[in-house]
Every structure is written in C-alpha cells, then in structure tokens.
N, C-alpha and C positions, 0 to 999 in steps of 0.2 A: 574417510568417506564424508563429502559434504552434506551438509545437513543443518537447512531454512528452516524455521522457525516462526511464525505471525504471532501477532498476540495484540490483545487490547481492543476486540471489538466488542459489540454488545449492542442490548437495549440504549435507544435515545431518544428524546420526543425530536420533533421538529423545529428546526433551529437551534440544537445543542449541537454541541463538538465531542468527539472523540479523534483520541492519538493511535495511531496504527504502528508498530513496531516489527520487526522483522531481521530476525536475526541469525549471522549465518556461521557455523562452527567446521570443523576439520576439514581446513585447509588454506580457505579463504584469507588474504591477509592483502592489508593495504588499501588505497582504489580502489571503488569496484562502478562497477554498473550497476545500475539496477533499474526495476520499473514494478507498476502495481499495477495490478488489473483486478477485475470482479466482474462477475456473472451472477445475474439474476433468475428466479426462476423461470425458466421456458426460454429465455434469450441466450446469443451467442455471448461468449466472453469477451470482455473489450479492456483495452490501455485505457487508464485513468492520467497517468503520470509516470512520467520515465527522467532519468537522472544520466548523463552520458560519464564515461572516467573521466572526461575534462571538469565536470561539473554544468553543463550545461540540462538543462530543466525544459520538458513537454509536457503541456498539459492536455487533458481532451477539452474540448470546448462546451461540454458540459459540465466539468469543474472547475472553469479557470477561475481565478479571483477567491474560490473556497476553501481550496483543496492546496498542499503545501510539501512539497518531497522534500527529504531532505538524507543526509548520512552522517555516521560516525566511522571513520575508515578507522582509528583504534579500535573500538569495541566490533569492527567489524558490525554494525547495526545501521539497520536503515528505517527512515520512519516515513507516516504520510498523516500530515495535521490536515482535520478535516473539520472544517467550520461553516455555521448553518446550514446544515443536514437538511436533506428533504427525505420526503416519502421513498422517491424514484431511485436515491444513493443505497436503499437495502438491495443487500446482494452479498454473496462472497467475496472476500479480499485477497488476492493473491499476492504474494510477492517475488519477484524473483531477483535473485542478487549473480552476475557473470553467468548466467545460464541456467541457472540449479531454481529450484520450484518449491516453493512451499505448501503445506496443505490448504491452507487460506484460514479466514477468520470470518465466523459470521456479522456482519453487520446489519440492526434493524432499525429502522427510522420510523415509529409508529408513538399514538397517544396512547 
C-alpha cells in the first residue's frame, strides 16, 4: 500500500525559510512525478509547484524565484525549499508523488 508522508512545516516569521519533505513508501521506486499544493483557510486548493518524470519544473506565479522543487528518486523523497515566506504562503502543504496524496503539513508565516 502507498503511502505519502509530508513533514517539516511549522512556525516561521516572515522572510524565513523552511524545507518541505515528502516521502513516499510501498511501492514507489525510481522517477516519480510529483507536485505540491496547499490550501488556505476558506480558499480553494492550488499547484504551488510540480516536477514532471523528465524533471521538468512549474512554478505558480506566486512563488516563482522563492519557492524550489526538488527529488530524491533513491530515497524515493521529494522536497519543496521555500525561501522568504510571507503571510499569504500559510496554508497547508500537500504533496503528491505518481498520483498518491499526502495528509499535508501545516505551514504558518506569522510574527
């Protein structure tokens, strides 16, 4: 049974970084796809950044230049580096790796 994993979100002031990790167990191996999303209170959920099996890279136009996909096809692990946080980036973090969904990670951007 597949099974996602998020991890590494939290408290941050604004203008700090945190690392998003996202990691996927029974079955997955090799390449993968993947992409992040998050959802805000009272909003719909939205693509932050997406990773193609070529390795081709989409950002939303609200994080481009901050925000950083990336993978480990050994560890089966996917991350998303996210630099100079604002207020607006609190929300939950989703991840999804070839289809399969994670619970998400809360992320908060507050003093």
């Amino acid at each position: 049974q597949v099974r996602i994993v998020e991890s590494g979100g939290g408290l941050v002031q604004p203008g700090g970084s945190l690392r998003l990790s996202c990691e996927a167990s029974g079955g997955i191996s090799g390449p993968f796809a993947m992409s992040w999303h998050r959802q805000a209170p009272g909003k719909q959920r939205e693509m932050v950044a997406s990773m193609s099996l070529g390795g081709r890279e989409k950002y939303a136009a609200s994080v481009e230049g901050r925000f950083t996909i990336s993978r480990d096809s050994i560890k089966n692990t996917g991350y998303l580096e996210m630099n100079n946080l604002k207020p607006e980036d609190t929300a939950v973090y989703f991840c999804t790796q070839s289809g399969y969904w994670g619970q998400g990670t809360q992320v908060t951007v507050s003093y």
